[in-house]
C-alpha positions as CSV (number, residue, x, y, z in Angstrom):
1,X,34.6,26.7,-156.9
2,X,35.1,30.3,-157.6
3,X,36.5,31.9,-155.1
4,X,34.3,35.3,-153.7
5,X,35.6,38.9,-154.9
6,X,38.1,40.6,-152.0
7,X,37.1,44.4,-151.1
8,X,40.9,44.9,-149.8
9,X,42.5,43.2,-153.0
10,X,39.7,45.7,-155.0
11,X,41.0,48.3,-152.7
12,X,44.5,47.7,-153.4
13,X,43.9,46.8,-157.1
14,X,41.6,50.3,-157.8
15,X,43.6,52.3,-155.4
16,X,47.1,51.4,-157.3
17,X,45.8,51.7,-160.3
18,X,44.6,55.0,-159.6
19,X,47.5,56.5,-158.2
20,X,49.9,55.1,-161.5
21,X,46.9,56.8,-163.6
22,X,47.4,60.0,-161.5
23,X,51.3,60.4,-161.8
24,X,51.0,59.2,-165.7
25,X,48.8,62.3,-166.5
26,X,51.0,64.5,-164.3
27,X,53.6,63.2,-165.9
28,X,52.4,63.9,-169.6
29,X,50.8,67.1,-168.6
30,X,54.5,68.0,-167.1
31,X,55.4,67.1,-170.4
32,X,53.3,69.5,-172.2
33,X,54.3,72.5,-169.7
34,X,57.5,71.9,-169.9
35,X,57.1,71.5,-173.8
36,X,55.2,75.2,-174.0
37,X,57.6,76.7,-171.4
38,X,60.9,75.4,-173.8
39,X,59.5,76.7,-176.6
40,X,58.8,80.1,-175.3
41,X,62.1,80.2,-174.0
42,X,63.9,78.9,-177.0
43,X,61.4,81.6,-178.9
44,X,63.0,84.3,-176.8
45,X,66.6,82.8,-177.2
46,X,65.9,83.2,-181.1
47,X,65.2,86.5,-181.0
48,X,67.9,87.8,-178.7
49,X,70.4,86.0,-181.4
50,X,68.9,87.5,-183.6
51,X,69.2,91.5,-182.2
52,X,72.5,90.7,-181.0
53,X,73.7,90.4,-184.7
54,X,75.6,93.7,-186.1
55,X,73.6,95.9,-188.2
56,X,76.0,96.6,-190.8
57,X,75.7,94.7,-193.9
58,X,77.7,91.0,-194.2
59,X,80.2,89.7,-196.2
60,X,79.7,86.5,-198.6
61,X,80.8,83.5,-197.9
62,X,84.3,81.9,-199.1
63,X,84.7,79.7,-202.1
64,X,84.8,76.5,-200.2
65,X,81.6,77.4,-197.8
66,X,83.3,78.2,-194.8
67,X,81.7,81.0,-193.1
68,X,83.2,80.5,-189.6
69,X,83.3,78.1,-186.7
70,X,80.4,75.0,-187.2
71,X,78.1,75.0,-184.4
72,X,76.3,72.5,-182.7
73,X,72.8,70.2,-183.9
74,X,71.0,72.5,-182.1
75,X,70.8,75.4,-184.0
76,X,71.5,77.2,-187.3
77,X,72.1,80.2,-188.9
78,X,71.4,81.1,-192.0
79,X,72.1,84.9,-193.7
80,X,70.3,85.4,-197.7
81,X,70.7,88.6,-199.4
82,X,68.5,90.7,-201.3
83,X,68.7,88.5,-204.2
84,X,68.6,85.5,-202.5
85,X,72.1,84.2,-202.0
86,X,73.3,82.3,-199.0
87,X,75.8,84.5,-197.3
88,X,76.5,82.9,-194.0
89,X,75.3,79.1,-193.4
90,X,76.4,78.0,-189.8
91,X,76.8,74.1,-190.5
92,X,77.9,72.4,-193.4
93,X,74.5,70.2,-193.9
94,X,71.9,71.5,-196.7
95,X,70.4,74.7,-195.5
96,X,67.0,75.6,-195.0
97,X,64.5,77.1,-197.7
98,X,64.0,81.0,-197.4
99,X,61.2,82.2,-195.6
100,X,58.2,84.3,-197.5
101,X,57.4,85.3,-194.1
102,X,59.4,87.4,-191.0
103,X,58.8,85.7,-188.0
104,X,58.3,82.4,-186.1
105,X,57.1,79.1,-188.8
106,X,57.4,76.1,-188.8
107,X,59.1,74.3,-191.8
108,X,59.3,70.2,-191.9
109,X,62.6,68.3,-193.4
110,X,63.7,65.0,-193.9
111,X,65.2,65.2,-190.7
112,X,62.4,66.7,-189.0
113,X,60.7,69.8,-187.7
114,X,62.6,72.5,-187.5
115,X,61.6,76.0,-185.8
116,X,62.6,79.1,-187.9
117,X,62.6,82.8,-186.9
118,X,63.2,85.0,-189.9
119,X,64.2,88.5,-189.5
120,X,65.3,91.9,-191.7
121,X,68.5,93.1,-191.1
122,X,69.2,95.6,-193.5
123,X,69.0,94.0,-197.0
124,X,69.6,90.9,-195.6
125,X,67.2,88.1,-194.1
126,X,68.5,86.5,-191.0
127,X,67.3,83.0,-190.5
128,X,68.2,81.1,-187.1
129,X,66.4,77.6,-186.4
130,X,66.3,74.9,-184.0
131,X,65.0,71.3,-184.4
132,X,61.9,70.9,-182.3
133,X,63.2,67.5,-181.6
134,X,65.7,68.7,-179.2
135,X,62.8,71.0,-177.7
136,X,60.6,67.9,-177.3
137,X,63.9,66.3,-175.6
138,X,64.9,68.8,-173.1
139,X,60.7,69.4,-172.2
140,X,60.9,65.2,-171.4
141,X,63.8,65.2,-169.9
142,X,62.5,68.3,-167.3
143,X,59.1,66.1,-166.7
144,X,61.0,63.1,-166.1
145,X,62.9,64.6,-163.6
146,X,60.1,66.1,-162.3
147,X,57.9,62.8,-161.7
148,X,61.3,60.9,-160.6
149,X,60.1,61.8,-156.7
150,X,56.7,61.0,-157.4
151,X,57.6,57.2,-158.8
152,X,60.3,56.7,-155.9
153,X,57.1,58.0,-153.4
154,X,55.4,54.9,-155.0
155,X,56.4,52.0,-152.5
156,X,56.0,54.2,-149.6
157,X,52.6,55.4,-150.6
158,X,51.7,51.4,-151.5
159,X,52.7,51.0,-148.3
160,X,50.4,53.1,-146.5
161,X,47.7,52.5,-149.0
162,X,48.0,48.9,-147.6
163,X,47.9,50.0,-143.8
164,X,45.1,52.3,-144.6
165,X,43.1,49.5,-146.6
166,X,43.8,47.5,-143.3
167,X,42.8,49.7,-140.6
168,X,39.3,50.6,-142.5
169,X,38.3,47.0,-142.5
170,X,39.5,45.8,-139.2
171,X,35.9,46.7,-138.2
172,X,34.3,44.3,-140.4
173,X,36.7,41.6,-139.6
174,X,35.9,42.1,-135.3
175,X,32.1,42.3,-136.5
176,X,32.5,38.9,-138.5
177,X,34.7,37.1,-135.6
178,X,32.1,38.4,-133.0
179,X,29.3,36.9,-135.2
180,X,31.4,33.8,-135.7
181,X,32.1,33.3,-131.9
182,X,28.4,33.2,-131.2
183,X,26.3,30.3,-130.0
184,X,23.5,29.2,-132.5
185,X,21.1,30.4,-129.5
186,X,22.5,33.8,-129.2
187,X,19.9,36.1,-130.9
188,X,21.0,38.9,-128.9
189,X,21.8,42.4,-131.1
190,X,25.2,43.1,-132.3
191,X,26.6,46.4,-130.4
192,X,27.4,48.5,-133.2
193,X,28.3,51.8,-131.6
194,X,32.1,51.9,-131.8
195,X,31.7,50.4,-135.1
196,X,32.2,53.3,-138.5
197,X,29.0,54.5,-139.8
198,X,29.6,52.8,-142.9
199,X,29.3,49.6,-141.3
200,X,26.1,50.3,-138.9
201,X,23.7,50.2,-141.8
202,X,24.8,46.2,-142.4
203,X,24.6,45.6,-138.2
204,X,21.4,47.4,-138.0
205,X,20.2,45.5,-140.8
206,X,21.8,42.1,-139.4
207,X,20.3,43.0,-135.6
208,X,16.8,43.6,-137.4
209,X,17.0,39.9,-138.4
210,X,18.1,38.7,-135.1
211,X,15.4,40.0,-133.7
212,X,12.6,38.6,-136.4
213,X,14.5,35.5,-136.0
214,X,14.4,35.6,-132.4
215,X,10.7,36.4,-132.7
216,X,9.6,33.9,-135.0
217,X,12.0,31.0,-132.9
218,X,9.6,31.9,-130.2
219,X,6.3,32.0,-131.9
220,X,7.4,28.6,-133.0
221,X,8.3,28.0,-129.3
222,X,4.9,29.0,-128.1
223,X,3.3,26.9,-131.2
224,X,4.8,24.0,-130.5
225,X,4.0,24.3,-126.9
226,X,0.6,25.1,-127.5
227,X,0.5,22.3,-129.2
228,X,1.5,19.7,-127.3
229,X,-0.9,20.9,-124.3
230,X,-3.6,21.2,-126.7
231,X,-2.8,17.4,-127.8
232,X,-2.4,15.8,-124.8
233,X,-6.3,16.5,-123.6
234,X,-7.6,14.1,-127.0
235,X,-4.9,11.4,-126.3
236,X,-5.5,11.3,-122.8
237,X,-9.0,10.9,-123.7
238,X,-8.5,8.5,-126.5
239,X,-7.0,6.6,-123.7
240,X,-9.5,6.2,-121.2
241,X,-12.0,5.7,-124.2
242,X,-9.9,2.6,-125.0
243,X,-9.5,1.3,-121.3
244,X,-13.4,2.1,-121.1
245,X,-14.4,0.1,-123.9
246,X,-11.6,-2.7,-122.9
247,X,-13.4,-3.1,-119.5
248,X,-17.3,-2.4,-121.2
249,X,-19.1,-5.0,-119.4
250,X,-21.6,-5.5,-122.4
251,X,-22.0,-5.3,-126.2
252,X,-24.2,-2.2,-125.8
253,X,-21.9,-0.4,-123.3
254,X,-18.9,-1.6,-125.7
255,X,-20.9,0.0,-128.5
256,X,-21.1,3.4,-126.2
257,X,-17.2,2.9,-125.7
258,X,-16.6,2.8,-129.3
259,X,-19.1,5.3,-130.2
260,X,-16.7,7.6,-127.4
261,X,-13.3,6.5,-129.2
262,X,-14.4,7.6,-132.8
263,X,-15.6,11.1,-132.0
264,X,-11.8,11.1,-129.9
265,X,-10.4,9.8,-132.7
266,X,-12.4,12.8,-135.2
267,X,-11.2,15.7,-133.1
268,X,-7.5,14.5,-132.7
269,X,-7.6,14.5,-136.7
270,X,-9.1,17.5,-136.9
271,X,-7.0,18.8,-134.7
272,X,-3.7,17.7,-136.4
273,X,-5.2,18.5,-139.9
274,X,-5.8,22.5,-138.6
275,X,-2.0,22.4,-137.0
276,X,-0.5,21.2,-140.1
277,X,-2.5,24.0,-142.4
278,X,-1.4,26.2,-140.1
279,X,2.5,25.6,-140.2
280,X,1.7,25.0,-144.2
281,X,0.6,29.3,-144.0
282,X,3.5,30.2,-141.6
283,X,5.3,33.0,-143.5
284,X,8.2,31.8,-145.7
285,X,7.2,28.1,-144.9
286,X,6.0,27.4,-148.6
287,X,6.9,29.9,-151.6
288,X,2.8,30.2,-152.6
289,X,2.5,31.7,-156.1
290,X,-0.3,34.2,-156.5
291,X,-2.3,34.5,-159.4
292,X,-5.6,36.5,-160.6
293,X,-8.6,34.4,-159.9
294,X,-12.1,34.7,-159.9
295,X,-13.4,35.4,-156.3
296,X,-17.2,34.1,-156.9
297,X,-16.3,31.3,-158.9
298,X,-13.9,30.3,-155.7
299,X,-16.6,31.6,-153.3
300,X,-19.2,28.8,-155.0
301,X,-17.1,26.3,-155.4
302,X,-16.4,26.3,-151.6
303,X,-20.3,26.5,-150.6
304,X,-20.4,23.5,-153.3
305,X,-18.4,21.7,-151.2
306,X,-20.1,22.1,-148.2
307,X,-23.7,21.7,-149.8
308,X,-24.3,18.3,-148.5
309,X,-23.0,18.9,-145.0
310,X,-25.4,22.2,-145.0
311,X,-28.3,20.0,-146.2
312,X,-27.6,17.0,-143.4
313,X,-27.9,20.0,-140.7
314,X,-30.8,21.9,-142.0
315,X,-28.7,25.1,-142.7
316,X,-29.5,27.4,-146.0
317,X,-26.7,28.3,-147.3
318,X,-26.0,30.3,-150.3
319,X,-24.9,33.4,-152.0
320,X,-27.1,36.5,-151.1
321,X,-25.5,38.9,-153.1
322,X,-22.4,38.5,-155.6
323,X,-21.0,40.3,-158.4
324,X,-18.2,39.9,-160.5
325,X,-15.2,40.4,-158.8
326,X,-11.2,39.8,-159.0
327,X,-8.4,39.4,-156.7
328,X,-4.8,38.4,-156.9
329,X,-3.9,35.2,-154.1
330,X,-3.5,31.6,-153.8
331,X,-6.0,30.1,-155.1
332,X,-5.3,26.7,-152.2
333,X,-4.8,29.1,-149.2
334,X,-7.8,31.7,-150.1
335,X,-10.3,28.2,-150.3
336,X,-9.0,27.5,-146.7
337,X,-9.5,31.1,-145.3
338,X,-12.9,30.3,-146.8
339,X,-13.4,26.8,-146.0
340,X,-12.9,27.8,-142.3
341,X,-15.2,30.9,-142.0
342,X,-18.0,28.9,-143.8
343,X,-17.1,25.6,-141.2
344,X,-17.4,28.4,-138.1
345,X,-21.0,29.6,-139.7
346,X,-22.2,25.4,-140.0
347,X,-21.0,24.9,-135.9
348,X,-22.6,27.4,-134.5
349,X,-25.7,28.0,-136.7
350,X,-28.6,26.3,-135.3
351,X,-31.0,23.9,-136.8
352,X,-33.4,25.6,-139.6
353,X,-30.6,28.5,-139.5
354,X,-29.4,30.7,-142.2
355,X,-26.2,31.3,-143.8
356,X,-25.3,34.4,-146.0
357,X,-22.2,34.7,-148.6
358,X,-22.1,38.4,-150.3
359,X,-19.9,39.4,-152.2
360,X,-18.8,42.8,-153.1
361,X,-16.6,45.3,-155.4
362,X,-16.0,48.6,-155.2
363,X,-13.6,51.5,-155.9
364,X,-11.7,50.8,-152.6
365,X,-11.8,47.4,-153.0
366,X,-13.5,43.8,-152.5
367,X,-15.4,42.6,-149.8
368,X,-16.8,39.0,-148.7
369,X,-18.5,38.8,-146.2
370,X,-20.0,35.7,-143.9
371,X,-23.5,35.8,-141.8
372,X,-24.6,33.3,-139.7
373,X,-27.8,33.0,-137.5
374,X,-25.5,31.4,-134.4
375,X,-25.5,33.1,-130.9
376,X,-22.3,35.3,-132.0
377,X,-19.2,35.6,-130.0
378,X,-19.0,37.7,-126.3
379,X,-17.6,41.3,-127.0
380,X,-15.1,40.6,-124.6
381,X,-13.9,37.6,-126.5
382,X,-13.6,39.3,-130.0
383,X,-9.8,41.0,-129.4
384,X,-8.9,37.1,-129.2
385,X,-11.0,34.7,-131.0
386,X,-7.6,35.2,-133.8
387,X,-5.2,33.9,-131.4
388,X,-4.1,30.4,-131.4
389,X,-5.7,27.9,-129.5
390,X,-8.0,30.3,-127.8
391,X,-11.9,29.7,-127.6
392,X,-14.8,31.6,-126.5
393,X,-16.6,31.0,-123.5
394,X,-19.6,30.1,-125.1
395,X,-17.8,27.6,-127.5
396,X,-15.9,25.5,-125.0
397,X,-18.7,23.0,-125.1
398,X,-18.1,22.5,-129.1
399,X,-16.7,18.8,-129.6
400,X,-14.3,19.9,-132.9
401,X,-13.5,23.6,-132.1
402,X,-9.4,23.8,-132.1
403,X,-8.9,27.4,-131.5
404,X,-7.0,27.4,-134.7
405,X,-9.8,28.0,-137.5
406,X,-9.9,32.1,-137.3
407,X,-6.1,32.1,-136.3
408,X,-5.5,30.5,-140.4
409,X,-8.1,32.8,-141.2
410,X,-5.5,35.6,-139.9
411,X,-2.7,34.6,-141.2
412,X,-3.9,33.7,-144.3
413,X,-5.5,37.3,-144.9
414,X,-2.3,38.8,-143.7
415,X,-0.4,37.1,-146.4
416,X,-2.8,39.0,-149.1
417,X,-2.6,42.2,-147.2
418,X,-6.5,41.8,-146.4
419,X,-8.4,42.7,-143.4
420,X,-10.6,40.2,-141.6
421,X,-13.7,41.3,-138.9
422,X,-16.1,39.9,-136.6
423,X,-19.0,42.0,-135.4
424,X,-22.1,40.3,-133.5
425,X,-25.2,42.0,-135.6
426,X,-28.0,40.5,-132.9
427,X,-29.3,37.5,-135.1
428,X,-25.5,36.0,-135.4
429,X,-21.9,36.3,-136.3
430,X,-20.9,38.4,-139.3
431,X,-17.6,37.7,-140.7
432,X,-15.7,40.3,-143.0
433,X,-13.0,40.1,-145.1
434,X,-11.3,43.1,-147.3
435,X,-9.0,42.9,-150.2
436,X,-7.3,46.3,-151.1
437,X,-8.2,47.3,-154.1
């Protein structure tokens, strides 16, 4: 397994690298300086030879070339006259061409570049040249003695590189050991004020979770509490159902009995199938891929479904008003949200009642909307009727409500960023629900 990147080694790497980089371009730009300063000086040098020369016209050179003392490699001097004779040549080596021009050039041999200054004496040319090779060498030699400091400063600076990489990330190390050293239970937020403000944004973002986290480990908390009081009532009554029929005296009060145990038996599944859609639309419980879909033909295929039941309980049911229309969802959760506003409308709608499905588009968006002919829901009870497990007053009496059918409906809306309403209209329940456009 590979192992993760290290910000100190980066540190350390990026930081090293960087400060060889820095004292290789100071040392070649010391270079360079120290290049242009040696020539200017040399320059200067040149000429001062030059003035310092008499003024009174030279004699030739001897018969065997020797026009005085040989200096050194690093210079020459040359003396032509008016006709273009050597006069004086200072070393015994091949002497340089003469110079159309008075002044400072540049002239290449076989053994380099030289640098020539040319001037008039008279009717004489004096020519005095230096190889730029020992320029280049005394210009190196002054940078290298220049960065010699610098690259003996190196360990030391590594050194407290290091210490600084060390001290800047001893923060993140106490913030990981602290996290470490917690209990799985501890949701509590991680103080972050003596921590650098580079860090905070990572704690502040790690606290945020702690705290969803915490708030979802209760939700869950309160679910599952919920949902074990909310249980208990059907099994405790499936279990006097099952002792009454075991003690029914005859076949028709056995019959009774039974008749008890299978409508127990109905709302205990109901009620497990409506806690196990609801945990299947917790957030983040099931990645749910959303597509465009056709609203109405999702809107009739639900009323198809519940045709028959409709028909068995003398309900109309149908589409008032529709119109094309478009949204982008789950196709499975959006027929539940459905599925349960539709199943509301069927319980509470009485016998020879009417149910309404519109549907409509607009600019700002698209709405469905749900009207029964039931007795509606107290005003006092709306604020609520989304929670879990809560029931209206007027409801209590309903063999299969769960308290859990609008809280899907909720959920499931606030997974497609849609709004969901109840308002009593006087002649029922009208149910409301908005997708963004």
């Amino acid at each position: 397994m590979k192992s993760a990147p290290s910000i100190r080694r980066s540190l350390l790497l990026w930081l090293a690298l960087g400060l060889s980089g820095a004292i290789l371009v100071a040392g070649i730009a010391l270079y360079f300086q120290a290049r242009g300063e040696a020539n200017e000086l040399f320059d200067y040098q040149m000429r001062q030879i030059v003035a310092s020369l008499p003024r009174q016209a030279f004699s030739p050179m001897t018969e065997n070339g020797d026009g005085g003392p040989e200096l050194d490699d690093q210079i020459m001097i040359q003396i032509w006259d008016n006709t273009g004779v050597v006069i004086y040549h200072s070393h015994g080596q091949a002497s340089l061409p003469p110079q159309a021009e008075l002044g400072f050039t540049n002239v290449r041999q076989s053994n380099g570049l030289w640098r020539v200054y040319s001037a008039q004496i008279g009717n004489t040319v004096v020519q005095i040249a230096q190889p730029q090779s020992a320029r280049n060498q005394i210009a190196a030699q002054m940078a290298v003695k220049t960065v010699t400091p610098l690259l003996l400063l190196f360990p030391l600076l590594g050194l407290l590189i290091w210490v600084a990489v060390s001290r800047g990330l001893a923060p993140i190390r106490r913030a990981a050991m602290e996290v470490q050293a917690r209990d799985m239970h501890a949701l509590s937020p991680i103080p972050d004020a003596t921590l650098p403000g580079e860090i905070q944004p990572l704690t502040q973002a790690l606290n945020d979770l702690l705290a969803r986290l915490g708030q979802s480990i209760k939700a869950q908390r309160a679910f599952v509490a919920d949902a074990a009081h909310e249980l208990r009532t059907p099994l405790t009554a499936l279990r006097l159902q099952v002792q009454l029929a075991e003690r029914a005296a005859g076949e028709g009060e056995r019959q009774a009995a039974f008749g008890d145990l299978k409508q127990g038996l109905e709302r205990a599944t109901h009620l497990l199938q409506q806690l196990l859609t609801l945990a299947r639309q917790e957030p983040g419980a099931f990645d749910q891929a959303h597509a465009e879909l056709d609203l109405r033909a999702l809107l009739h295929s639900v009323i198809g479904d519940f045709a028959l039941t409709a028909h068995e309980r003398q309900v109309d049911l149908g589409i008032s008003t529709e119109m094309p229309a478009s949204v982008t969802g789950n196709a499975d959760a959006l027929r539940i949200l459905f599925n349960n506003l539709i199943d509301n409308a069927l319980q509470y709608s009485p016998a020879g009642g009417t149910i309404d499905v519109s549907l409509a588009a607009g600019a700002a968006g698209v709405t469905v909307t749900v009207q029964d002919g039931g007795p509606g829901i107290p005003e006092a009870d709306l604020a609520r009727v989304f929670d879990r497990f809560y029931r209206a007053a007027d409801s209590q009496s309903q063999t299969r409500g769960s308290g859990l059918g609008l809280a899907i409906v909720k959920q499931i809306a606030d997974a497609h960023q849609a709004s969901v309403s109840l308002q009593n209209t006087g002649h029922g329940l009208r149910a409301s629900v908005r997708f963004n456009a």
